[in-house]
C-alpha positions in Angstrom: 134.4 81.9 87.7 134.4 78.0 88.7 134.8 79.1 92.0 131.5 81.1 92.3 129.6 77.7 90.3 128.9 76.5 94.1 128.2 79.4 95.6 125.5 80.3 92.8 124.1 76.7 93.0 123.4 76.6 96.7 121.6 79.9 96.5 119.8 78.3 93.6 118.4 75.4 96.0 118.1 77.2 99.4 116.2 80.2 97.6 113.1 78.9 95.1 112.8 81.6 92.2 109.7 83.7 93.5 111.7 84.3 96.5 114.7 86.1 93.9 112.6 87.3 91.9 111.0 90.6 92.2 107.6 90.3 93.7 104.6 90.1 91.4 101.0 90.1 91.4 99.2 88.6 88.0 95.7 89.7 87.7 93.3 87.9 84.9 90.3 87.8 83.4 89.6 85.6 80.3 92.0 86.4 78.1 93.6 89.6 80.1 96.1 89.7 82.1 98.2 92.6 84.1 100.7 92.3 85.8 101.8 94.3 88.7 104.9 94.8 90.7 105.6 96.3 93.7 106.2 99.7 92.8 103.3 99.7 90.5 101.1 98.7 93.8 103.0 101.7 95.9 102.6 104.0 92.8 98.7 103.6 93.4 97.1 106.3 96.6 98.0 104.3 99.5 95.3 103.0 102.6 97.0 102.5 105.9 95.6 101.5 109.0 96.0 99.2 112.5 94.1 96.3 112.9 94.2 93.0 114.9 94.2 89.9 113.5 94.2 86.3 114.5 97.1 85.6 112.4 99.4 87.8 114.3 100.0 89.6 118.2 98.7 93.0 118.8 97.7 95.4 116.3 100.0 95.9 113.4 99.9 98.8 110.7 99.3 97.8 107.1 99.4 99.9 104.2 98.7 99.3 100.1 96.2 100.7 97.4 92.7 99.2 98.2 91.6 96.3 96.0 89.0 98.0 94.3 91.6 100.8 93.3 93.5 98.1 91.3 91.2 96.3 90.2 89.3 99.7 88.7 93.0 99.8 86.8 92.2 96.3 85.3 89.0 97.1 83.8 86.2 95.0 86.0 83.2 94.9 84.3 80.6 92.1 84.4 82.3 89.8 86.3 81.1 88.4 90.0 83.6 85.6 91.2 87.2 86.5 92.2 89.7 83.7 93.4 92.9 84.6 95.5 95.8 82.8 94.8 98.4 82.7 97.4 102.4 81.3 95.9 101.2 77.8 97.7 98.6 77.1 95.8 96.3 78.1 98.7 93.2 79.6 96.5 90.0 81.1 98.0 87.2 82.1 95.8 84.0 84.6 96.5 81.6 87.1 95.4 83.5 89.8 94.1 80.8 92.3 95.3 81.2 90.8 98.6 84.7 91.2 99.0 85.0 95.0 97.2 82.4 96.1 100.4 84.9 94.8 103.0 87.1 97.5 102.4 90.1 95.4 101.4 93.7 96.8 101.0 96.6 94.4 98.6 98.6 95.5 101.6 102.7 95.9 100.5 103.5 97.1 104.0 104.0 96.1 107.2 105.3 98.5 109.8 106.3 100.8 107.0 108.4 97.9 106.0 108.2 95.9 102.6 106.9 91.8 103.6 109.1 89.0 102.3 107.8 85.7 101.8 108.6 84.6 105.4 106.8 87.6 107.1 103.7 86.5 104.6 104.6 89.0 101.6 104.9 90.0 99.7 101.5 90.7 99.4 98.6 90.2 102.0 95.1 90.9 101.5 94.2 92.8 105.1 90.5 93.7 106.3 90.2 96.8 108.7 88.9 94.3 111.3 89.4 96.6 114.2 87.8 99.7 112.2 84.5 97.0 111.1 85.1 94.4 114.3 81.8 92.6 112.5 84.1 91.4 109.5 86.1 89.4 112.1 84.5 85.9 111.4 85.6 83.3 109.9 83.5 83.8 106.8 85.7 87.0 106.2 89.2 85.9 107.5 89.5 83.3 104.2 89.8 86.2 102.4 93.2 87.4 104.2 95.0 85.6 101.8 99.5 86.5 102.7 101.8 85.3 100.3 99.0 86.9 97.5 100.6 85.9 93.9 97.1 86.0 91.8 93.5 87.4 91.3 91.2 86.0 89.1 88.2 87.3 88.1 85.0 85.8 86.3 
């Protein structure tokens, strides 16, 4: 067993726990909080589609339950802000009526492939920019939150 202490600490130090750990997404409001994994998000009806982006080459096939599908899971009702949390820190905060008319997927996919942290998983908010080429501003690409870890609603 003493043999496998170094082995089990280096992995500890090269990989931070949200990269071992199954990926999560923790959604809140007030006092309530869900928590989804990723097979809860695949267990919802699945949007895929192509798009371009200026965060990567070419167009590239996403796929994941729209955010208004999981958030209708949560319960909204009354609230207008949502903040996007991505596992950095990175947070980005809007109208929440804004962003459910942009026709937003939580995408789990890329490729047909699951996203780790490096390929900026394990969740990605995506906008069908090359299906509405007028949501391809900057004002909308804030919202295009990879690494997505938390949605909070007020």
């Amino acid at each position: 067993m003493r043999r496998f202490l170094p082995i089990f600490l280096l992995i500890s130090f090269v990989f931070p726990a949200h990269v071992l750990a199954a990926p999560k997404l923790t959604i809140t409001s007030g006092a309530s909080t869900l928590v989804l994994d990723r097979n809860e998000l695949e267990s919802f009806p699945q949007t895929t589609f192509s798009t371009t982006s200026p965060y990567f080459d070419g167009e590239v096939q996403f796929s994941g339950p729209t955010l208004e599908r999981v958030l209708e899971t949560f319960g909204v009702s009354g609230q207008s802000q949502i903040t996007l949390t991505a596992l950095n820190n990175y947070k980005v905060t809007g109208s929440l009526e804004e962003l459910l008319s942009l026709d937003a997927i939580i995408a789990t996919r890329r490729e047909s492939k699951t996203m780790s942290v490096r390929d900026r998983g394990p969740f990605w908010v995506i906008l069908p920019l090359s299906e509405r080429p007028e949501l391809d501003t900057e004002d909308f690409h804030r919202y295009m939150v990879w690494q997505l870890s938390g949605i909070e609603l007020e």
